[in-house]
Every structure is written in C-alpha cells, then in structure tokens.
VEXFIFI-103294 format. One record per residue: residue in three letters; x, y, z of N, C-alpha, C, O, CB in turn. Coordinates in nm, 3 decimals. Each point is the difference from the previous one (the first is absolute). Glycine has a CB too. Layout:
N
rest:ALA&npx:X&npy:Y&npz:Z&capx:X&capy:Y&capz:Z&cpx:X&cpy:Y&cpz:Z&opx:X&opy:Y&opz:Z&cbpx:X&cbpy:Y&cbpz:Z $
...
//
This chain:
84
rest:UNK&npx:0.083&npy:-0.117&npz:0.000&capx:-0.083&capy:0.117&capz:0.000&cpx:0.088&cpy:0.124&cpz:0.000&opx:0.112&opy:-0.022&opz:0.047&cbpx:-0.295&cbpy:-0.103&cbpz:0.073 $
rest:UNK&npx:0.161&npy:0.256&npz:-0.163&capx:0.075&capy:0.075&capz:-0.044&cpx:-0.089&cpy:0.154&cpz:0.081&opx:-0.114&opy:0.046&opz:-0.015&cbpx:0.218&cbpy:-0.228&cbpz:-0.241 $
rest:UNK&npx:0.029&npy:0.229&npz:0.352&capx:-0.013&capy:0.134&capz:0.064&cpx:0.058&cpy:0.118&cpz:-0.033&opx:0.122&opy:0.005&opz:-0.015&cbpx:-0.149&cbpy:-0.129&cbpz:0.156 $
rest:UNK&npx:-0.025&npy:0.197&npz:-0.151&capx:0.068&capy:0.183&capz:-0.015&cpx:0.019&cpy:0.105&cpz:0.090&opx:-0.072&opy:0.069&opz:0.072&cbpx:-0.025&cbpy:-0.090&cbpz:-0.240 $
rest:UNK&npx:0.176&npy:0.015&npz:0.152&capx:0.086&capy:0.165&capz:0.146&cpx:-0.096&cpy:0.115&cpz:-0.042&opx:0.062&opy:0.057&opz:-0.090&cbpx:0.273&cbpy:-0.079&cbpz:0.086 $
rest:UNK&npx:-0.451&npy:0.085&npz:0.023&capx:-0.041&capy:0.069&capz:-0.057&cpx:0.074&cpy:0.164&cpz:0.036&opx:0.050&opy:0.080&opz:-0.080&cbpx:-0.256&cbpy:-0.277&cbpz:0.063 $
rest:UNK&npx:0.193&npy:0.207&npz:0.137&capx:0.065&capy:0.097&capz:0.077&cpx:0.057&cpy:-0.045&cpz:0.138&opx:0.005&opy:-0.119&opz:0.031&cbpx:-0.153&cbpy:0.270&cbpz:-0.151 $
rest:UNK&npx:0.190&npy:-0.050&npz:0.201&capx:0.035&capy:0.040&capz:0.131&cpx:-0.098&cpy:0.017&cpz:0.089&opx:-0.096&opy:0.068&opz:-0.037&cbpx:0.258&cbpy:0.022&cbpz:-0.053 $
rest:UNK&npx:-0.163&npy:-0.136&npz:0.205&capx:-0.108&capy:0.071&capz:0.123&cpx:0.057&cpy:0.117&cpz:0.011&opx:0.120&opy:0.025&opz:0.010&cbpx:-0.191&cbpy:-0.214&cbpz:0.140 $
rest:UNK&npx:-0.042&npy:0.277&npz:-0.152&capx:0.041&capy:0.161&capz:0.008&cpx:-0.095&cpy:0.043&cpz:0.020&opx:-0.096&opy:-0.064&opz:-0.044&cbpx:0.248&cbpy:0.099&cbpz:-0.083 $
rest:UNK&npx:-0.181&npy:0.089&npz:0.200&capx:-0.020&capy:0.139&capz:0.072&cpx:-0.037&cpy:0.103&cpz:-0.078&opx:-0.020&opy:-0.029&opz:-0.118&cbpx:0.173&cbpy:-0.025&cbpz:0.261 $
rest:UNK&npx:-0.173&npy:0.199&npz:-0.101&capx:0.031&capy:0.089&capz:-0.063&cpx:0.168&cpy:0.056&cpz:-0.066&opx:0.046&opy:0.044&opz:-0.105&cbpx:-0.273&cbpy:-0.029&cbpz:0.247 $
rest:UNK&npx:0.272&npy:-0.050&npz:-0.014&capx:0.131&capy:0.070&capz:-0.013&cpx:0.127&cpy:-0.095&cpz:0.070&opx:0.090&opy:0.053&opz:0.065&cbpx:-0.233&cbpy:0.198&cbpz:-0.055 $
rest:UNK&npx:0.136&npy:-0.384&npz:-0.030&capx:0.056&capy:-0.094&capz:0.002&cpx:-0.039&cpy:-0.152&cpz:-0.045&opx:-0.114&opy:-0.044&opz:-0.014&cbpx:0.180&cbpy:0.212&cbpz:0.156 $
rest:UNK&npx:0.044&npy:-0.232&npz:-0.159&capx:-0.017&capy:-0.144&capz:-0.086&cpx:0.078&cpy:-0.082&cpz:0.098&opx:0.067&opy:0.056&opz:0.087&cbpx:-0.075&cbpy:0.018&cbpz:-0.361 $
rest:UNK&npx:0.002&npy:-0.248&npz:0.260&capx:0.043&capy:-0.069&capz:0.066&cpx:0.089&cpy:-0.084&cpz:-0.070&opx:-0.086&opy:0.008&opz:-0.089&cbpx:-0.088&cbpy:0.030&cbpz:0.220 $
rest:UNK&npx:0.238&npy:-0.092&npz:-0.167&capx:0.054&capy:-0.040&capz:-0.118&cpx:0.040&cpy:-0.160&cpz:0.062&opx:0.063&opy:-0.084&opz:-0.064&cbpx:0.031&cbpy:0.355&cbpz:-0.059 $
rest:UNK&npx:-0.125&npy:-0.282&npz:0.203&capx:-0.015&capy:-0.176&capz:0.071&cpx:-0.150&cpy:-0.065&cpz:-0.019&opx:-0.038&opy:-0.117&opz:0.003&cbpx:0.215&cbpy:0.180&cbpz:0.214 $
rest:UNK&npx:-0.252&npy:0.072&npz:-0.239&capx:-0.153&capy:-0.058&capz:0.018&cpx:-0.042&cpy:0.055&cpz:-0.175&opx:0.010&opy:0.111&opz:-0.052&cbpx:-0.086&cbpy:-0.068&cbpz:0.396 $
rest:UNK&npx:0.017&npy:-0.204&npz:-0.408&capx:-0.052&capy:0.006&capz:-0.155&cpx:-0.098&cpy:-0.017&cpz:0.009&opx:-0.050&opy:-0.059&opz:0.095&cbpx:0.186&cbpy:-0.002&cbpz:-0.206 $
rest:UNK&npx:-0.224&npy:0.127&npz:-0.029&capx:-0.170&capy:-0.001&capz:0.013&cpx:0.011&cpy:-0.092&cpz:-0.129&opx:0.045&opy:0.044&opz:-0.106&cbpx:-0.166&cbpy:0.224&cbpz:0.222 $
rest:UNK&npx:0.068&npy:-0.417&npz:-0.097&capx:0.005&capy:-0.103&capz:-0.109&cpx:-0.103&cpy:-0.052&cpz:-0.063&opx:-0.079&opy:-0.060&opz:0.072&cbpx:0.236&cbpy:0.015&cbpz:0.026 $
rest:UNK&npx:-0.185&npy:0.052&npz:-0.236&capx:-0.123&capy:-0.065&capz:-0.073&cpx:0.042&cpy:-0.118&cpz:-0.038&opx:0.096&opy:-0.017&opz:-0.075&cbpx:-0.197&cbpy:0.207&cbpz:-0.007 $
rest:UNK&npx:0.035&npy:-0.273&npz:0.128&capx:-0.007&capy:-0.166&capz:-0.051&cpx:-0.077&cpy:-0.029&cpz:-0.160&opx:-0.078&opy:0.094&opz:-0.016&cbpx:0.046&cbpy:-0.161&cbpz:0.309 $
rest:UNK&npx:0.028&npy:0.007&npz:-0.373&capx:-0.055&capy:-0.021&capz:-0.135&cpx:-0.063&cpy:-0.030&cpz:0.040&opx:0.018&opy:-0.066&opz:0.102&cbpx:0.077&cbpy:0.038&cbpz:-0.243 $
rest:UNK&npx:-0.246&npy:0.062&npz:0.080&capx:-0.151&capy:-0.077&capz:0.022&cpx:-0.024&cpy:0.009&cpz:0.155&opx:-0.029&opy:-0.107&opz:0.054&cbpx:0.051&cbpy:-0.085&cbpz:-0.263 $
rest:UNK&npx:-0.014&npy:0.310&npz:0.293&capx:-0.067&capy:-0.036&capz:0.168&cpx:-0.040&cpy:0.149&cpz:-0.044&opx:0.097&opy:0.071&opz:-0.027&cbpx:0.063&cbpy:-0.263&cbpz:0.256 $
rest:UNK&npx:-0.310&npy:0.263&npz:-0.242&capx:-0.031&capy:0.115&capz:-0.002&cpx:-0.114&cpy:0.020&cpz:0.166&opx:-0.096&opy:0.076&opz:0.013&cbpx:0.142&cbpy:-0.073&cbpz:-0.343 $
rest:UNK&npx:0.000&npy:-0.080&npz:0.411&capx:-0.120&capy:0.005&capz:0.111&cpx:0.084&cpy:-0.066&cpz:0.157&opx:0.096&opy:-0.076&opz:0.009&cbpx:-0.340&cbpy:0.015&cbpz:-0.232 $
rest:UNK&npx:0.163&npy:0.128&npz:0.331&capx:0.077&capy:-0.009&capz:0.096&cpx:-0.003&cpy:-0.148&cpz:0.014&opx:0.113&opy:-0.048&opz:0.011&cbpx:-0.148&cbpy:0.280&cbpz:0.089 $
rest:UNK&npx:-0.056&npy:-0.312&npz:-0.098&capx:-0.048&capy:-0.106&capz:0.005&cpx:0.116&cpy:-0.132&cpz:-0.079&opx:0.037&opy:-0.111&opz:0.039&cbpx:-0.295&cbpy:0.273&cbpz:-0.022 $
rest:UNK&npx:0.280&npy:-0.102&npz:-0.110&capx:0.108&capy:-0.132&capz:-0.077&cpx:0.130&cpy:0.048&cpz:0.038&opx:0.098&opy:-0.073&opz:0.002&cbpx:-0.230&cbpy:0.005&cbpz:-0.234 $
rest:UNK&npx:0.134&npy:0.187&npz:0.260&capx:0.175&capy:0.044&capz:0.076&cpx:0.009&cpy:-0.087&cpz:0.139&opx:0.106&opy:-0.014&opz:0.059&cbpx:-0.095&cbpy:0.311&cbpz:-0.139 $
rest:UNK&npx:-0.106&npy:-0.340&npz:0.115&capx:-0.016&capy:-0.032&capz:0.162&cpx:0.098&cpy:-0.194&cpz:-0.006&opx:0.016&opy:-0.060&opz:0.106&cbpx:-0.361&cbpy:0.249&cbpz:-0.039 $
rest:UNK&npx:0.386&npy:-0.243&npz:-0.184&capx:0.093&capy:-0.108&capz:-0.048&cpx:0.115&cpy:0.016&cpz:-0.003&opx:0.071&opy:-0.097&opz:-0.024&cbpx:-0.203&cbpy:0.041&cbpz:-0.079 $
rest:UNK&npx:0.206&npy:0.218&npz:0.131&capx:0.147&capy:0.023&capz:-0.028&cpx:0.038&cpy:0.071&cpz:0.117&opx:0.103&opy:0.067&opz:0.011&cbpx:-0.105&cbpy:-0.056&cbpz:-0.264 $
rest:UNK&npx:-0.083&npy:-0.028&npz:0.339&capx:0.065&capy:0.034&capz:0.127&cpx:0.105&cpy:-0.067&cpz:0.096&opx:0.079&opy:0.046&opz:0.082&cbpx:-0.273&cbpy:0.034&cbpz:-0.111 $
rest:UNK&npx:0.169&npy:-0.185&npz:-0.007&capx:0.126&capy:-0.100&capz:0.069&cpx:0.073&cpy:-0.051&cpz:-0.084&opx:0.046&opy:-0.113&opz:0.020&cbpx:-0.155&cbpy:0.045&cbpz:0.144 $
rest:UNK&npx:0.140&npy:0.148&npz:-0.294&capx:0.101&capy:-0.032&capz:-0.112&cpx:0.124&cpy:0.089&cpz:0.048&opx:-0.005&opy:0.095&opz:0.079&cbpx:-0.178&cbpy:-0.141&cbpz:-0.293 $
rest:UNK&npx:0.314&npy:-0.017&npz:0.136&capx:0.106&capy:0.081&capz:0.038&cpx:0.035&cpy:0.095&cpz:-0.176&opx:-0.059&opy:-0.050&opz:-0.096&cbpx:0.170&cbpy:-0.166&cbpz:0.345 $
rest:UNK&npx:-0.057&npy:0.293&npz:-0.267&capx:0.008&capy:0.106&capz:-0.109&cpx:0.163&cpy:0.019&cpz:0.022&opx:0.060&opy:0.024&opz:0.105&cbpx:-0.333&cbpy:0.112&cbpz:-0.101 $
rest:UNK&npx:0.324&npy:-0.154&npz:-0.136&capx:0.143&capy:0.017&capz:-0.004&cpx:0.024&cpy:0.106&cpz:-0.158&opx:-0.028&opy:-0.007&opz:-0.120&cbpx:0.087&cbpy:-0.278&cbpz:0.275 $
rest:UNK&npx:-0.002&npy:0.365&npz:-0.072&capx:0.078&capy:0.078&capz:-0.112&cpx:0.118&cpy:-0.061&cpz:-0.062&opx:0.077&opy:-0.049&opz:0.083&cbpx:-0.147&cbpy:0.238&cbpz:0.030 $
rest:UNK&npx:0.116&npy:-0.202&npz:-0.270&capx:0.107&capy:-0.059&capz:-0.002&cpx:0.090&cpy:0.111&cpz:-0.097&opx:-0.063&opy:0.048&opz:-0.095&cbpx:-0.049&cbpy:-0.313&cbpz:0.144 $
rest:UNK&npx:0.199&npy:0.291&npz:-0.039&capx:0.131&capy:0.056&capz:-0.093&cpx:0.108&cpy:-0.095&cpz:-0.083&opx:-0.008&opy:-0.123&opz:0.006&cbpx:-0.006&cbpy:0.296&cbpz:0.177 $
rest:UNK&npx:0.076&npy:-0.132&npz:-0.230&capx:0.120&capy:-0.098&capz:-0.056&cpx:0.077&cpy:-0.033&cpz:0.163&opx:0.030&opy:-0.110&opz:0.046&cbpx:0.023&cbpy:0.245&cbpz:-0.349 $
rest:UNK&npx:-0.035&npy:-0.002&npz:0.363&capx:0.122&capy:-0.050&capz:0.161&cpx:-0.056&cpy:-0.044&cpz:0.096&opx:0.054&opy:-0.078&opz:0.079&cbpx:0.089&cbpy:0.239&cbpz:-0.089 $
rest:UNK&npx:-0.307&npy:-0.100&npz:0.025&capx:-0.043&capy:0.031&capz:0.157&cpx:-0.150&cpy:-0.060&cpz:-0.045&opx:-0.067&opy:0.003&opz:-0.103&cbpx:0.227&cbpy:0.255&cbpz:0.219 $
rest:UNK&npx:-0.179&npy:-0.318&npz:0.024&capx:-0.126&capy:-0.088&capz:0.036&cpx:-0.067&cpy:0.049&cpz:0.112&opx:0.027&opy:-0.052&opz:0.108&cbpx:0.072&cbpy:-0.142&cbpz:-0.189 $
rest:UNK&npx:-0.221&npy:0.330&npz:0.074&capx:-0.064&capy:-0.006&capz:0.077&cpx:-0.144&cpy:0.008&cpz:0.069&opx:-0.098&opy:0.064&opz:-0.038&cbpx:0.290&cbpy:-0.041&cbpz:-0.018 $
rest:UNK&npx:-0.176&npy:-0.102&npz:0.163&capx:-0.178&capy:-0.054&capz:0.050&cpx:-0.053&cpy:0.042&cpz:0.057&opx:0.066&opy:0.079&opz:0.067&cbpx:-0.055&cbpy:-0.219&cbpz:-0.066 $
rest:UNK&npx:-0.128&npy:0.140&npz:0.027&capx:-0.114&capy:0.018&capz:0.052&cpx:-0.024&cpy:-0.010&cpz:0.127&opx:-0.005&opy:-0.123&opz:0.009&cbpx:-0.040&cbpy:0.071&cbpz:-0.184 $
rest:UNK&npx:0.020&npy:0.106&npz:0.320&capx:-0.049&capy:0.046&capz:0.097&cpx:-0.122&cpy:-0.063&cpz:0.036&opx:-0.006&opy:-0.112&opz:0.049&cbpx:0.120&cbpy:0.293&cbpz:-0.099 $
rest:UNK&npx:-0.218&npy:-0.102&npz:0.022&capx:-0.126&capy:0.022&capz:0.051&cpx:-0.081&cpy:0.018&cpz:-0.147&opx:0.050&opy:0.043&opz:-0.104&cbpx:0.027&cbpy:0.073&cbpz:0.363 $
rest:UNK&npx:-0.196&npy:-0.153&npz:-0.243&capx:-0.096&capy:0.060&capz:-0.143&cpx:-0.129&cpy:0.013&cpz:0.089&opx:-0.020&opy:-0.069&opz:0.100&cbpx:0.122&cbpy:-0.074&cbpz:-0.355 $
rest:UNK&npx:-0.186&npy:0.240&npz:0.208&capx:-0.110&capy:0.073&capz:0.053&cpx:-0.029&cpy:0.058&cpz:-0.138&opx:0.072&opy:0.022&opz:-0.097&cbpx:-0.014&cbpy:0.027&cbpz:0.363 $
rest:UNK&npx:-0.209&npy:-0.030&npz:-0.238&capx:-0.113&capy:0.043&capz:-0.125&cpx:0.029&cpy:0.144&cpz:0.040&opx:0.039&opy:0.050&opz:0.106&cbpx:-0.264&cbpy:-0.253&cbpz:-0.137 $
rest:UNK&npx:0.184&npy:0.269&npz:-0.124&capx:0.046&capy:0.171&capz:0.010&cpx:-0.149&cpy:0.005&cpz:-0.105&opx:0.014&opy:-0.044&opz:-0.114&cbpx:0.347&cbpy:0.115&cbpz:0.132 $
rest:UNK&npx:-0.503&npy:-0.016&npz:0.024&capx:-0.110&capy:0.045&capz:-0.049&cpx:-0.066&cpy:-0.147&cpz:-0.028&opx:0.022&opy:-0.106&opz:0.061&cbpx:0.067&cbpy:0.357&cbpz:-0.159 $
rest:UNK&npx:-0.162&npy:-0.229&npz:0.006&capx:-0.123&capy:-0.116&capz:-0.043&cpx:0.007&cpy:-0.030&cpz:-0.147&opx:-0.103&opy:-0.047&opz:-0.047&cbpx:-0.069&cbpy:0.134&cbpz:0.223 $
rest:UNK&npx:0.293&npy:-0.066&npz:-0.275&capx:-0.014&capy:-0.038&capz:-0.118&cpx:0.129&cpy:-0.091&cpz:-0.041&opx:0.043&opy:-0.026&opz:-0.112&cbpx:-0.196&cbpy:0.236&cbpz:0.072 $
rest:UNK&npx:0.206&npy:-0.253&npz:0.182&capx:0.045&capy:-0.145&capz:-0.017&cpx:0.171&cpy:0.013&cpz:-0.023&opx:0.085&opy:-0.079&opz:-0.039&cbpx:-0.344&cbpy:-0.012&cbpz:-0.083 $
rest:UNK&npx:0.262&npy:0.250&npz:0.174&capx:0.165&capy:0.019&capz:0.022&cpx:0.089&cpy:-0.052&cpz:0.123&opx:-0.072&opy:-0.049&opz:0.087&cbpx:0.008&cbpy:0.245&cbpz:-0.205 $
rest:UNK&npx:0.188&npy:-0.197&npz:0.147&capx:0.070&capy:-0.064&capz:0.127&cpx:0.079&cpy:0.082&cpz:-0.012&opx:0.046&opy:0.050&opz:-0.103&cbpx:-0.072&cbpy:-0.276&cbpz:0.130 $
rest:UNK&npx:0.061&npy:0.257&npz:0.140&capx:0.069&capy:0.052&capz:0.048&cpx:0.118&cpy:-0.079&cpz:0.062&opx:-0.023&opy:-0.036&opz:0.116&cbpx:-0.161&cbpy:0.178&cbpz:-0.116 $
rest:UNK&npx:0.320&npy:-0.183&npz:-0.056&capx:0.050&capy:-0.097&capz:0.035&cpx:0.160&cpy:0.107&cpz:0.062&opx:0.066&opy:0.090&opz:-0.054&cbpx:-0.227&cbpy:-0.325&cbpz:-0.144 $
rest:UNK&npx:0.167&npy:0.185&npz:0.293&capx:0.134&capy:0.022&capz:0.084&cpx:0.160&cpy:-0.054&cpz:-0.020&opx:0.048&opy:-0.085&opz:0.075&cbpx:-0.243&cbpy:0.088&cbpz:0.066 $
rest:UNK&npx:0.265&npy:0.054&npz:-0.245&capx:0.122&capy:-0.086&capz:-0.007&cpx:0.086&cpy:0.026&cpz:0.125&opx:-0.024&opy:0.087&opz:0.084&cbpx:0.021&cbpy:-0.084&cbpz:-0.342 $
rest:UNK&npx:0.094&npy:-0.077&npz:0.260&capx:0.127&capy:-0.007&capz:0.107&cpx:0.107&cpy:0.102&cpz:-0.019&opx:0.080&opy:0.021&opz:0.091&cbpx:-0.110&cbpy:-0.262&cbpz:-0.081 $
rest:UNK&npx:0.039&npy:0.315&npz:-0.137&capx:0.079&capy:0.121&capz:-0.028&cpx:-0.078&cpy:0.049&cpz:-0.098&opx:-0.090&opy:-0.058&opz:-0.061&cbpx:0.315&cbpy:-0.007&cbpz:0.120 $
rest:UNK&npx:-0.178&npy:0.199&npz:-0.075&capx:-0.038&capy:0.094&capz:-0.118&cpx:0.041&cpy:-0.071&cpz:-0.109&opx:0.104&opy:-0.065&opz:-0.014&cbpx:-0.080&cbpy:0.281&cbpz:0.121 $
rest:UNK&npx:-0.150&npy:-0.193&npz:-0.212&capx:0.023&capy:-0.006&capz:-0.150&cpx:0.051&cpy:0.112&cpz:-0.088&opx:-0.033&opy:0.119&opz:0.003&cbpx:-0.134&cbpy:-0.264&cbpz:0.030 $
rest:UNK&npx:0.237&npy:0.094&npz:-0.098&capx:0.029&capy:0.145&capz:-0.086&cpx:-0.099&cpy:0.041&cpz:-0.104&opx:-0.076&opy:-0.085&opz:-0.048&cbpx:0.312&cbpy:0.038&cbpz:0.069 $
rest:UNK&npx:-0.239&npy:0.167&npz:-0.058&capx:-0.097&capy:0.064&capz:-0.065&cpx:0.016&cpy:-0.117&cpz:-0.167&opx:-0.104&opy:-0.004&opz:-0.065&cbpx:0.130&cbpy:0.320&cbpz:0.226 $
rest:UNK&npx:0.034&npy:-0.356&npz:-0.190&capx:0.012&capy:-0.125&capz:-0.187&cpx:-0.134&cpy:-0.054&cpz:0.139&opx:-0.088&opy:0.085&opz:0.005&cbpx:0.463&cbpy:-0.209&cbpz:-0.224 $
rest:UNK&npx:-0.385&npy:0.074&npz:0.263&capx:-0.098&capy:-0.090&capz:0.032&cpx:-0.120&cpy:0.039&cpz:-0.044&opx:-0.043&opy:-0.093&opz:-0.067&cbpx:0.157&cbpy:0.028&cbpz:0.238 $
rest:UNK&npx:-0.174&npy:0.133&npz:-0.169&capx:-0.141&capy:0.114&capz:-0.037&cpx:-0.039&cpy:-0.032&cpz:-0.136&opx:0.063&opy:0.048&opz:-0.094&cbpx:0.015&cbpy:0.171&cbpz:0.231 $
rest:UNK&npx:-0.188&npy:-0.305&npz:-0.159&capx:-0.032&capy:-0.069&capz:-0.078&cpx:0.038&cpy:-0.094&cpz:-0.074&opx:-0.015&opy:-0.003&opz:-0.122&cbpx:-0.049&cbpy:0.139&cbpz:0.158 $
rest:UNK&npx:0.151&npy:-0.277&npz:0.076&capx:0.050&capy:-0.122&capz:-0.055&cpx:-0.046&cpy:-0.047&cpz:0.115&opx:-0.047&opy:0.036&opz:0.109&cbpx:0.243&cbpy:-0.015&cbpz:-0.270 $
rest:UNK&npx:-0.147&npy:-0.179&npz:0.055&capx:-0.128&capy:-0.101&capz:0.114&cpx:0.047&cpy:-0.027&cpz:0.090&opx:0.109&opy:0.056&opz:0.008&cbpx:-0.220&cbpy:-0.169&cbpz:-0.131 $
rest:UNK&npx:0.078&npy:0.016&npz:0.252&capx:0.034&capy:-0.076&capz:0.093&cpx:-0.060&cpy:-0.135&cpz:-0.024&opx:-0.088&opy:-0.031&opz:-0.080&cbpx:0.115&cbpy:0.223&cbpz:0.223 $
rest:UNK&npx:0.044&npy:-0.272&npz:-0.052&capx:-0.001&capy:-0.175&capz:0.006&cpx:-0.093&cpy:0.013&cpz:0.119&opx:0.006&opy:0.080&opz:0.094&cbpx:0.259&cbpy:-0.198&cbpz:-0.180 $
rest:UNK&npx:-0.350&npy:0.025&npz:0.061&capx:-0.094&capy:-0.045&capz:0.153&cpx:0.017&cpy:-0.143&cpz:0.011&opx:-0.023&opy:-0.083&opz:-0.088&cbpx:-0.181&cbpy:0.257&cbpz:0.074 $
rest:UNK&npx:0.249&npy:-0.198&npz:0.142&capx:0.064&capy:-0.105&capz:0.054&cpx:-0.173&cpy:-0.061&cpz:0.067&opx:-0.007&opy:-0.104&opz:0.066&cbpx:0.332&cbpy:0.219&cbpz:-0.011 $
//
C-alpha cells in the first residue's frame, strides 16, 4: 500500500518537522484510517532509515498524523512511505 508526506504539522507561525500529515491511497474517511494505526511508517533514503513513533488521526478525511523519531528533511514532502 502506498503513503504520501503531504506536509508538516504546523501552526500559524511554526512547523514541526518530526511530525508528518500522511495520505494513505484509497482511505478518504476516518473510519478506514482507523487500520493504520498500529502500523509502523518508514521513511527511506539511499543512507538513512527513518521510523515511525506514534500515529494518530488529524480531521475526518482519513489523514494521519504520524510521529517520526527524527526530523525529515524538507525532499521528503511529497514522497512515499513504507507501512510496516
């Protein structure tokens, strides 16, 4: 199954860059997001491998709020992730 970095958790006047707002293919509802909550989400690079924290629902149209273990760099922002 195939995920997208859509953005950053962010504020008015700050961003989090550990915390990603993620669309899953085909989940448009809180209800079918409620299956990837106890999934793990890995960012991958050519050097660096990194995972997933915590995931929590962000609104009702089936986005995640998933917690990595370090900051992502901004290339991440609209490429996929692995769900473990």
């Amino acid at each position: 199954m195939k995920a997208v970095i859509t953005n950053y958790r962010r504020s008015g006047n700050q961003q989090t860059q550990n915390q990603a707002i993620i669309q899953v293919e085909g989940v448009n509802d809180r209800k079918t997001a409620e299956k990837f909550l106890d999934k793990t989400f890995t960012y991958k690079t050519e050097t660096t491998e990194i995972k997933s924290t915590k995931v929590s629902f962000i609104g009702n149209n089936g986005k995640l709020k998933v917690i990595f273990e370090r900051s992502l760099p901004g290339q991440a922002l609209g490429k996929t992730v692995l769900i473990h």
